[in-house]
N, C-alpha and C positions, 0 to 999 in steps of 0.2 A: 636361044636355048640357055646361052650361060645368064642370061638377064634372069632368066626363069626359075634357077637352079638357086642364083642369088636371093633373090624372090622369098622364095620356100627358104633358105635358111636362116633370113631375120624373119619371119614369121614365127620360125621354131622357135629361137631367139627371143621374143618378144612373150611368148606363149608361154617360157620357161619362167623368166624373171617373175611375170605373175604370179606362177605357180609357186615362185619363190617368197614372194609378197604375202599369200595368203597361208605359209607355214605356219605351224604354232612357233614361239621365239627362240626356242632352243634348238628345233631344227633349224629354221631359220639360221640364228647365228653361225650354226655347225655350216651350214651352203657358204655363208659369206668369209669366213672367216679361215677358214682350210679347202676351199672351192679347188684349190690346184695342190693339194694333197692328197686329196678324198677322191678327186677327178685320176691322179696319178699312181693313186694305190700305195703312195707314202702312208703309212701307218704308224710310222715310229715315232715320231717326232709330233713335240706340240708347239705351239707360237711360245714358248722358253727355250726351247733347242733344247730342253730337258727330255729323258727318258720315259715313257709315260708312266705314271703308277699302275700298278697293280687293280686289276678288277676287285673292286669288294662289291660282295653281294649285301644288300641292303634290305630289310624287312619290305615287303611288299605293301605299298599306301593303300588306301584302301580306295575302293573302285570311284566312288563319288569325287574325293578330292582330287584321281587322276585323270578324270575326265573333267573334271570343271577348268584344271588346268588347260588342257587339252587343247579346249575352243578357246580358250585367249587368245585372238591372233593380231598378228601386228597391226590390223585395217581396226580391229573390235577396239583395242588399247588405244588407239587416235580417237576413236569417236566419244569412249568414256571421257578422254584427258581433255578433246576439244569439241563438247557439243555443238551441236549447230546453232548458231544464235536465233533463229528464228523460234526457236523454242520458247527459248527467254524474254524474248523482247515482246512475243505473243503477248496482247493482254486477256488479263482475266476476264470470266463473265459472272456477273453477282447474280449470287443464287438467293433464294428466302431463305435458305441456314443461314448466311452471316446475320440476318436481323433479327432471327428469333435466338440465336445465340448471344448478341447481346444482350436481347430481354433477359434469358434465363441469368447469365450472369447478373446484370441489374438487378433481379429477382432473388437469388441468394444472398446479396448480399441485403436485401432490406428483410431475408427470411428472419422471424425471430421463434422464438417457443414463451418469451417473456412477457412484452409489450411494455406501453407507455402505460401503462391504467396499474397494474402491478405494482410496477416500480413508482410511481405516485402514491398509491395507497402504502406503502413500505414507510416512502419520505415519510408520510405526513404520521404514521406511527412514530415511527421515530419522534419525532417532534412532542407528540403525546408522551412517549414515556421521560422522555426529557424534560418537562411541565412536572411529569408525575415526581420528578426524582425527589423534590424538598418536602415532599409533604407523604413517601409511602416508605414506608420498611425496605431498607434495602435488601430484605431478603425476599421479600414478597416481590417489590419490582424486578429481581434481575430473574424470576422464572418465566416472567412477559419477555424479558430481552434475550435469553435461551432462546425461546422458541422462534421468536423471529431471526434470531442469530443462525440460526439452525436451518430457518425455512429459505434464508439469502444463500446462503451456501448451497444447498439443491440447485438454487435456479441458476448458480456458476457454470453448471455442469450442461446446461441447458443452451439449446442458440440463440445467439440473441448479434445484437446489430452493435457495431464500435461503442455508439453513443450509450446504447442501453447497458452495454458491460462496462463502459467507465460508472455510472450510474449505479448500476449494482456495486461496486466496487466503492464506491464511495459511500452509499448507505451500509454497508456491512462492515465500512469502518471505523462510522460513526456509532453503529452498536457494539461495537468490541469495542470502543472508548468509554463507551456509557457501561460496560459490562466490567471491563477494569477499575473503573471508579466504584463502582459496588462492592466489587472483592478490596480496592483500599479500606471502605468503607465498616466492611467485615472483617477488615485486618485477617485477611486469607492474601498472603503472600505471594506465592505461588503460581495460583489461580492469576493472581492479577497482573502478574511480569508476564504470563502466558499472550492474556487477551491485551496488554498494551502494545507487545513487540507485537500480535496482530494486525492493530490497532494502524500503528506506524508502518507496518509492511504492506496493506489495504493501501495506504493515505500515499505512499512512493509511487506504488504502481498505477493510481488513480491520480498521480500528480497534484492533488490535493493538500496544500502546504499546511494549511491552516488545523486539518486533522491531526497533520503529523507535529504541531507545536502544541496544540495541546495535550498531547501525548508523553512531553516533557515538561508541558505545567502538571499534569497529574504525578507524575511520575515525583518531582519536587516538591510538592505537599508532601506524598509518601513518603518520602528520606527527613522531611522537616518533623512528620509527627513522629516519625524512630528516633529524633534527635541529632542529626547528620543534619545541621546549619551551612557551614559549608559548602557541602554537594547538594542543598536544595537552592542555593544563591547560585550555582555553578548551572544548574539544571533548568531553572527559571530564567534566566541568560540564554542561554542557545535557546527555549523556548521562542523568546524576543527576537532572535535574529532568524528566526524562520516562520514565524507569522506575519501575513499580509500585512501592510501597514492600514489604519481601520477596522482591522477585524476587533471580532471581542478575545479572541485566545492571545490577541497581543497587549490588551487591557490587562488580560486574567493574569499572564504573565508578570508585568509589572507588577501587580499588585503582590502576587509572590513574593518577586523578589521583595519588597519594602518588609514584608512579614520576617523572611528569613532574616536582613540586617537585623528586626529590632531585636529576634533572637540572638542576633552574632554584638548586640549593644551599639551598631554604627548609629549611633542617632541623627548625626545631619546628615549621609545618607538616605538615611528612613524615611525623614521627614521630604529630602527630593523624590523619591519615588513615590509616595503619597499622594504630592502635588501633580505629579505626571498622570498618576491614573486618575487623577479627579477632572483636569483638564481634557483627556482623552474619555471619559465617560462624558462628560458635559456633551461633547464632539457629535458623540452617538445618538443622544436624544432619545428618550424615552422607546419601550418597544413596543411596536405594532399590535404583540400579542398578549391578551389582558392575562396570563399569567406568567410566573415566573418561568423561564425556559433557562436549565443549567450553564447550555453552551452560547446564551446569548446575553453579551453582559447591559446594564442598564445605568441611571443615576440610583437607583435604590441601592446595586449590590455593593457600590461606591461607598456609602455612609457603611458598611460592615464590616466589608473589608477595612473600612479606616479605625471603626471602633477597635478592631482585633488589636491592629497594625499600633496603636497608641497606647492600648491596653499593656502592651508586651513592652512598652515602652518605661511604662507606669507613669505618662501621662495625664494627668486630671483632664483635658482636655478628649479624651474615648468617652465620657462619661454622656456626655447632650447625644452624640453621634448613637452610643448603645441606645440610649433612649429612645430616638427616633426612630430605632429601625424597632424597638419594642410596638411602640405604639402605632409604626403603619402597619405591620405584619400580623401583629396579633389579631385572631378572629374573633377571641370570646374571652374570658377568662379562665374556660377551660382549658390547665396548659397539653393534653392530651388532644389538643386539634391544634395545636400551632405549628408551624412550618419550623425546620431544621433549624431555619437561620434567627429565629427568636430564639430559639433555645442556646442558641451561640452566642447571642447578644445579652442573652443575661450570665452568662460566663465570663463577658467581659466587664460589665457590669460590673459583676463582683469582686474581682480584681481591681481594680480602679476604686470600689471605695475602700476595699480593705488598708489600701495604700494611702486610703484619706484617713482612715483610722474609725472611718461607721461601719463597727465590723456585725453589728444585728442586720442591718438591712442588705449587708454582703453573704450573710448564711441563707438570708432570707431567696434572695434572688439567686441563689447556687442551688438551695435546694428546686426551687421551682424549674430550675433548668434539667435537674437528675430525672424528677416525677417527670416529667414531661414523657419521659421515654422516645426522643427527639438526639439524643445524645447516641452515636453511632458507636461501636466498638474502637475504631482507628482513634475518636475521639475522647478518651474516658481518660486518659492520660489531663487534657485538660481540667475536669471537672477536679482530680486528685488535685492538682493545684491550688484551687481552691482551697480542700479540704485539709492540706495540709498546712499552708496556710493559717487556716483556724484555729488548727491544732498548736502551733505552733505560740499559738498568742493566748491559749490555753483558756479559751471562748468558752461557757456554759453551753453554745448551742454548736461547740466543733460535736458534740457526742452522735446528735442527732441529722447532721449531716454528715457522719463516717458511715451512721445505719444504711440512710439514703447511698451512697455512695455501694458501697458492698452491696447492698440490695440488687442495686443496679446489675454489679458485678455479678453476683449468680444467676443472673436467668442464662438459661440455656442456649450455649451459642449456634446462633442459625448452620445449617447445613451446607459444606462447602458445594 
């Protein structure tokens, strides 16, 4: 019987503990922790030997977060803190979502709105209007390069795949370079700092060095034609150290600079950087494409750039060099169809004899450069050289190349 009695009350025993186990924690802790307090009817005292506080009444939680509490019980808190591994270790089973999920992914990424056929017909405009640049009205070409400037910029905005956005990027920086050089061209100012820092900010983000050094060979003509020698020598330089080595923007470059020396008088200078860009044109060899392309340099534009570069020098030696580039360039005798750069070449021309002192066939060949209408606005500063020149040695025919000159000066200036 007392076996029995014993029996029954580790059973209760046992039955209690559980009941103790499965408390929410606060009860919980309150069973464990003052169990022979709580059991004894002691009330006064807390585990401080302190007096209890004072009941405050506390705003009532609201129902959800006193019940969620609620069910937290010490057995639920073990299972969150230590799941059962089996769980984990379970492997997975592969469903057809994970392989049509990579397709789609795959497939976004190659989505485009642009395409390869696009962005090739874009280049190869490009290219065209670059061909067109010596021989059309910079104001008549840059509303071709507007609009394609314009139609690149939509397709930004459009999806397209890494390769095809570097692509774009790079064709729309090479139109806003070609677009700046127009507004130099136009001596619109402005306009032209506008589309170069495009220009360079296209050619960084497209990682494309060679855009962003010709950006400061343009930029260095511009300062050289305002008469700023100095910072077109300073401009043409970092040009050089950020074009590829072999490109033609690192030819164009040099050849700058040798211009700006002969303006600043370095003459053995001049004459090394000369040498450099005639070796480095040699290098390049002839170009693929039967006409002239601005950003692509060749052994022709070599013999111009050196007539200028000597010219400025006062050189007798510009003189064969002008000539040759007259006579491969020239189409007809009409000088209303000759390319830009005949019109340049008879500018130096006449410079170089005026300094020989045959100064009829130096008005001669000044004027044929004016008529031409070949002679850019950034440019007209040159031709006054000339003309003052003439004047200056008080020529019978300074009168009728000041007319030509002024003439020139008032047509009406293109539209920014």
């Amino acid at each position: 019987m007392a076996n029995d009695s014993k029996q029954t009350v580790q059973a209760r025993k046992s039955k209690t503990d559980e009941a103790v186990t499965d408390l929410p924690l606060r009860t919980r802790g309150a069973s464990l922790d003052h169990r022979g307090r709580i059991a004894s009817g002691d009330r006064t005292s807390n585990p401080l030997g302190e007096s209890p506080p004072r009941k405050r009444r506390f705003a009532r939680r609201p129902r959800s977060v006193s019940r969620a509490r609620e069910f937290v019980t010490a057995n639920r808190l073990s299972g969150l803190l230590c799941p059962s591994p089996d769980g984990w270790a379970a492997p997975d089973t592969e469903t057809a979502d994970d392989e049509t999920a990579a397709w789609e992914l795959a497939r976004r990424v190659n989505a485009s709105d642009v395409g390869g056929e696009t962005l090739t017909h874009l280049e190869r405009t490009f290219d065209d209007l670059a061909t067109a640049y010596p021989i059309t009205p910079p104001q008549v070409l840059l509303q071709r390069v507007r609009r394609h400037t314009a139609y690149v910029a939509q397709l930004l905005d459009k999806r397209a795949t890494l390769a095809e956005h570097r692509r774009l990027l790079t064709v729309g920086g090479w139109l806003s370079l070609l677009g700046a050089t127009l507004h130099v061209d136009l001596d619109q100012q402005d306009a032209a700092t506008a589309h170069m820092r495009t220009a360079a900010a296209l050619a960084r983000e497209a990682e494309h060095r060679e855009i962003e050094a010709w950006c400061y060979e343009t930029d260095a003509w511009r300062v050289l034609t305002a008469g700023d020698y100095a910072r077109a020598l300073e401009l043409s330089r970092a040009a050089q150290s950020l074009a590829p080595t072999g490109t033609s923007a690192l030819v164009q470059a040099t050849a700058q600079e040798g211009r700006a020396l002969a303006r600043l008088g370095e003459t053995q200078d001049t004459y090394a950087a000369v040498e450099r860009v005639q070796q480095m044109a040699a290098a390049m060899g002839l170009s693929d494409r039967p006409k002239e392309h601005h950003y692509q340099y060749d052994p022709a534009k070599a013999l111009a750039y050196t007539a200028t570069t000597l010219a400025w020098l006062g050189d007798r030696a510009a003189e064969p060099y002008a000539r040759e580039v007259i006579a491969r360039l020239s189409p007809s005798a009409d000088v209303q169809r000759w390319p830009r750069r005949v019109a340049s070449a008879n500018i130096d021309l006449a410079l170089v004899l005026l300094a020989d002192g045959r100064l009829d066939e130096a008005c001669d060949a000044a004027r044929l450069a004016i008529l031409s209408g070949r002679i850019v606005p950034s440019n007209h500063w040159r031709a006054l050289e000339v003309v003052n020149a003439a004047e200056s040695r008080t020529m019978p025919e300074a009168a009728d190349l000041r007319e030509a000159y002024e003439g020139m000066k008032a047509l009406p200036a293109p539209p920014g």
